[in-house]
C-alpha positions in Angstrom: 260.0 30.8 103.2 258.2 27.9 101.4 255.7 25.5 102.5 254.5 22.2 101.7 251.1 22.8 99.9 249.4 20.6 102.3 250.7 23.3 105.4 249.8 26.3 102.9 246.3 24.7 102.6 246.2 24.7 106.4 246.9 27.8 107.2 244.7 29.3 104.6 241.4 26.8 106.3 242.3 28.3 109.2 242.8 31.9 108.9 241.3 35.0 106.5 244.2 36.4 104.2 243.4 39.2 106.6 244.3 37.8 109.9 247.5 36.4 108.2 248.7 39.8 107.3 248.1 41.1 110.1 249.1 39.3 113.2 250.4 35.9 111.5 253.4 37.5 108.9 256.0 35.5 110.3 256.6 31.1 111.1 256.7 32.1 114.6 253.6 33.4 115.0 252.0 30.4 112.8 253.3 28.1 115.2 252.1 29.9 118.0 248.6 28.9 117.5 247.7 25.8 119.3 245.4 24.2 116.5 247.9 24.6 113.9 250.4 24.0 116.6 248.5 20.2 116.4 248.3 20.2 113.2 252.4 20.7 112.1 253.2 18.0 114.9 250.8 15.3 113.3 252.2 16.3 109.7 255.9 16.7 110.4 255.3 12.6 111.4 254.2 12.1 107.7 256.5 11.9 104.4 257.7 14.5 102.6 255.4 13.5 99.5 252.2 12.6 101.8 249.1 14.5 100.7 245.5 14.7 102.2 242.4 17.0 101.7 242.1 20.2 104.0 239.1 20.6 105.7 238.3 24.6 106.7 238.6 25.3 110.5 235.0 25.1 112.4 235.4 28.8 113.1 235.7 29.9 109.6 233.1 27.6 107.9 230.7 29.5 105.5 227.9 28.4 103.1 228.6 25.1 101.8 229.7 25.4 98.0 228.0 23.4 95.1 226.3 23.3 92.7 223.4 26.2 92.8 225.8 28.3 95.4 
């Protein structure tokens, strides 16, 4: 299956690679989740070429990265 890179980048703020192997493997299960349930609605109104930065889910926010970090 292929993704947009802008739905790839979702999924990835969202969940750990871990949690993706092992109860989110398949586009049913992806869609199952209500936050990213939001999120394909809102994007599937877009343009096929539409691109805008992904912001990581609340509950998997970690140190800030910069410079120093």
């Amino acid at each position: 299956m292929r993704l947009h890179q802008l739905c790839h980048a979702a999924i990835h703020a969202r969940f750990s690679e871990a949690e993706i192997a092992r109860r989110l493997a398949s586009p049913e299960a992806l869609q199952a989740d209500e936050e990213l349930a939001r999120f394909i609605a809102w994007v599937r109104k877009r343009p096929d070429d539409f691109h805008a930065p992904t912001r990581r889910s609340k509950g998997k926010r970690g140190p800030k990265r910069g410079k120093g970090a």
